[in-house]
Every structure is written in structure tokens, then in C-alpha cells.
N, C-alpha and C positions, 0 to 999 in steps of 0.2 A: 315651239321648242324642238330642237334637233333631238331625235333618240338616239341615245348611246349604246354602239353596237358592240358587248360584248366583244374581247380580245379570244380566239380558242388557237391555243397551242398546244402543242404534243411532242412528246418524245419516244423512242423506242428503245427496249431492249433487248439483243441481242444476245440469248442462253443459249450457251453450247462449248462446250471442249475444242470441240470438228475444227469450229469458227478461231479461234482461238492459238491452237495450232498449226492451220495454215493447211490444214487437210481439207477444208470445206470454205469456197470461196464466196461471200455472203451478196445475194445479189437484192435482198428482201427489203434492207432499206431505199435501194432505187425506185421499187415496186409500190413501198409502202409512201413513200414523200411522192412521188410523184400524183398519185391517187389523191391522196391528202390536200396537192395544192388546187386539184378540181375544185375541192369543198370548200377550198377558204380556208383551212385548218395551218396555220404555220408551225413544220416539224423546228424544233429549238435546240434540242438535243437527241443525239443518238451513243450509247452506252452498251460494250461487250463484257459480259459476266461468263464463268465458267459454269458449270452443274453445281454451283455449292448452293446449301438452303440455306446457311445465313448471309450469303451476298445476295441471292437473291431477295429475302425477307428484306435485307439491310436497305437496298438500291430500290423495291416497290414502296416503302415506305417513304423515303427519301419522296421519290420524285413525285408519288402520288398529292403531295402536297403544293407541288410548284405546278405541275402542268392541269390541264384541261382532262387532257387525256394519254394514259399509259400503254402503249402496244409492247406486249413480247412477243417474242417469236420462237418458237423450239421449246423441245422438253415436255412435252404432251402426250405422246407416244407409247407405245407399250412396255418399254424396256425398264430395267432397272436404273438407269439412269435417267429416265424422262419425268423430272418430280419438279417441274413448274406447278402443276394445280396443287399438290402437297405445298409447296413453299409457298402460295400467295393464299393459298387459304391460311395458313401461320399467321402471315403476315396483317389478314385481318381478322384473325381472330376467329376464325368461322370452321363449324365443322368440313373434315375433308370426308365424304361421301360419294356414293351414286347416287347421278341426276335421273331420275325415272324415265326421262322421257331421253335423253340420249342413251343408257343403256337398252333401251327399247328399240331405238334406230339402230345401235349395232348387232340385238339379238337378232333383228330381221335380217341385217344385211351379210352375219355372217354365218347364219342360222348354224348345223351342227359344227361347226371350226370356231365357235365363239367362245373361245377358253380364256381362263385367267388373265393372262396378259392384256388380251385385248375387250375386257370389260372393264381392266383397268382406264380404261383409255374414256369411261363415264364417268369418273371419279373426277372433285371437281369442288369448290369453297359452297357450301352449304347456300342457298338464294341466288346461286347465279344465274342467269341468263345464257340461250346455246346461241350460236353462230354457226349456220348451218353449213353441211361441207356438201358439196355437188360432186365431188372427186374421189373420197374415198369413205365418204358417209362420217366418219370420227367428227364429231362437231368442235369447234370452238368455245370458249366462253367469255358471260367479261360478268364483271363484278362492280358495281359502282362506275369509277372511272377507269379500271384495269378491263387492257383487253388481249386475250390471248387466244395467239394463231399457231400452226403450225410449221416449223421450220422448212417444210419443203415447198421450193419455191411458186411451183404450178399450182400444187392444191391453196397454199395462202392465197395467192392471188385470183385463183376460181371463189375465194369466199367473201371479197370484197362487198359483191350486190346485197349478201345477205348481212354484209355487216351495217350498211349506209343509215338501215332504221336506227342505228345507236347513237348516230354521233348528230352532233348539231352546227350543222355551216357555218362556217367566217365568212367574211369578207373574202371577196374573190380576188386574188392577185394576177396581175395582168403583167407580162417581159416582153421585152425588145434585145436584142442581142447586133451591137454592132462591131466587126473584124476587121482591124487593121494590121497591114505588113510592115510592125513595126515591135518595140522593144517597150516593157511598162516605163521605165525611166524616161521615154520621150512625151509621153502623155500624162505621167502623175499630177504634175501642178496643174492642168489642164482641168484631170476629172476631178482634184480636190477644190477646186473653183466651183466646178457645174453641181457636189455632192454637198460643199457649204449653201447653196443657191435654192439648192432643194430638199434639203437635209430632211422638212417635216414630214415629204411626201414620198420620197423617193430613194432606194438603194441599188446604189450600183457597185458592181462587182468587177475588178479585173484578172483577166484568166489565160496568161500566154500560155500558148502552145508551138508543137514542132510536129507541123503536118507534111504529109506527100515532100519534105522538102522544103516547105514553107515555115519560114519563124512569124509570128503573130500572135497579137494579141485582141481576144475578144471582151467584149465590154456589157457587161448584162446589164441593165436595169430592169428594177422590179418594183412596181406600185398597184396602190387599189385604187389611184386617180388616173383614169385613161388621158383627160386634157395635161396632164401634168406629166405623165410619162410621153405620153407624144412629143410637148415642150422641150421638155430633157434632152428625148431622143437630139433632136434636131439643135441644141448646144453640144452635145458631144460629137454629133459628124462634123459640127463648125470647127471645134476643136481639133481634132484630125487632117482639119481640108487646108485649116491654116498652117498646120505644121507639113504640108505640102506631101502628105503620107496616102499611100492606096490602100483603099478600102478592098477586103475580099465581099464577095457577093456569096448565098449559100452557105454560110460557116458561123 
């Protein structure tokens, strides 16, 4: 009997004003999906909220239901505006306190400058879990399936290794990417052929661009069956080779 491997998906949300306005250019979901597809974990959706606590409460509730797994990001901070662990503790219902053992890590780390604000910054949904920071000592936490990092980009992404015990691998998705010096209109009926053909196994993406000079379109596919993505591959370069189109190499 074949065992059934568990589907894990995820989504992120993105808290912040900064984000929002166009003041802070968010580069966390690159950082976070791309990490993610190491794991197997398929990002499904990604969602921008502002500092409100009832969108916040509103939007972890929601999606805590549909995905695997919840990533915010931002709003952890010491400021009066940093009330992500106030809103997701709401949202489940759990006391909002300090975690003994991260206010602990910050009394060390910021011994006599360790004032109010940034004690705040241990405060956190009552039973959480920390995710340890390498960067600037303030930890992370997650709660169930919510998992929250901080908005700035180098320190989130220094807390990945510590976060990998939380989560539980997918299936590993495996791409090919093939570029031709052409327009999506000359290849559609082509890849809607190759995409009916393989529909159970395989997603292909088309993504023109306007490089150095060059118009082109590239063609991703993406599967968890290597013999099948290979197969693929090599009906969409036929596709292309017939329509008598150059392929770019590199792109």
C-alpha cells in the first residue's frame, strides 16, 4: 500500500503600514518562499495587512484554518506600534505575557539599557514556543501553526535554521526553466497541449520578459516527479523547435 504523503502548505502575512505605503519595500516573501520550497512546503498565498488588531485577529483566524502553516512577519518590535504577539494572542484566545525564558535572553543581552520598551519585545500568546534570533537576540515565536518573525529582512532570514525544528517537510518540488525569443501568443496552444498531457504531474508557468534588449518568454515547470518533469521538459523544447523559435541558454 502506497502511504499518503501529507499535502503542507503555507501562507504569509505581511504586517506593517511601511509595507503598505510604499515606504518599505518588502523583500521577506522572496526570502521566506524560496526557503520554504527547500522543505517541500508549497507557499499558496501571501496577504498585506496594516497594524490593525482586528485585521490582524480577523486574517490569523481565517487562514489559520486553510493552511498547514501561518508566517507573519513584522510588528514584534518595541514600539507602540509593534502589537503582532498582542493580536495573535487575541486571536487565540491566550494570555498576552512574558516568556521567562526570552525576557531572560534579553535581560542578558541588553543588560542595564534593558527598559520597558524592549522587555516588551518578550511579551508573547501565553504557551508559545521561541525561535531563536542569532542577530539581534529578540526571539521569534510560533503558536500552534502561527509563526512569527521579524520584519527586518537579515535578522528573519538569520532565524531560519532555528526555525526548521518547527515545521514538517513536503514533498520536494523539483524546476526546469526553458527561454525562448519569442511572444506567449506563439506558444499558448502549444504549452496548453503539453499542460493537458501532464496536468496530474506537472505545472508550468509562462513569464515573458524584456531583457538587455531581448523580448522573451520563459517557461517554468515545476513537479515532485523528476521522470515526468524531465518528459515535459523535452515536449516543450519540441514545441518551440517546431515553431522554428531560439531558445536563450542562461535565462
Amino acid at each position: 500500500m502506497n502511504k499518503t504523503i501529507e499535502k503542507v502548505n503555507a501562507a504569509i502575512v505581511i504586517i506593517g503600514n511601511e509595507i503598505l505605503s510604499g515606504r518599505t519595500q518588502d523583500v521577506n516573501v522572496f526570502n521566506i518562499s524560496s526557503w520554504l520550497n527547500e522543505l517541500g512546503v508549497k507557499l499558496e498565498e501571501v496577504r498585506i495587512i496594516p497594524d490593525l488588531e482586528n485585521s490582524i485577529i480577523k486574517t490569523i483566524n481565517e487562514l489559520r484554518k486553510k493552511f498547514k502553516y501561518i508566517f507573519t512577519t513584522g510588528g514584534i518590535g518595541p514600539t507602540h506600534d509593534d502589537i503582532t504577539a498582542k493580536s495573535v494572542s487575541k486571536a487565540f484566545k491566550k494570555k498576552y505575557s512574558y516568556h521567562k525564558e526570552a525576557f531572560a535572553i534579553l535581560k542578558k543581552y541588553y543588560g542595564k539599557k534593558f527598559d520597558d520598551p524592549r522587555k516588551k519585545m518578550s511579551k508573547m500568546p501565553k504557551g508559545s514556543k521561541l525561535i531563536h534570533n542569532p542577530s539581534s537576540a529578540a526571539p521569534g515565536f510560533i503558536i500552534k501553526n502561527v509563526i512569527c518573525l521579524p520584519g527586518v529582512p537579515s535578522i528573519l532570514k538569520s532565524m531560519t535554521n532555528n526555525l526548521r525544528q518547527f515545521l514538517k517537510p513536503g514533498i520536494k518540488i523539483y524546476s526546469l526553466t526553458v527561454s525562448a525569443q519569442t511572444v506567449e501568443s506563439k506558444i499558448a496552444k502549444g504549452l496548453e497541449a503539453v499542460q493537458k498531457k501532464y496536468k496530474r504531474f506537472v505545472e508550468i508557468g509562462s513569464y515573458p520578459f524584456f531583457r538587455l534588449g531581448r523580448i522573451g518568454v520563459s517557461v517554468v515547470i515545476r513537479s515532485s516527479n523528476k521522470n515526468s518533469l524531465q518528459s515535459c521538459h523535452k515536449d516543450i523544447i519540441k514545441v518551440i523547435k517546431n515553431k522554428k523559435i531560439k531558445m536563450f541558454k542562461g535565462i
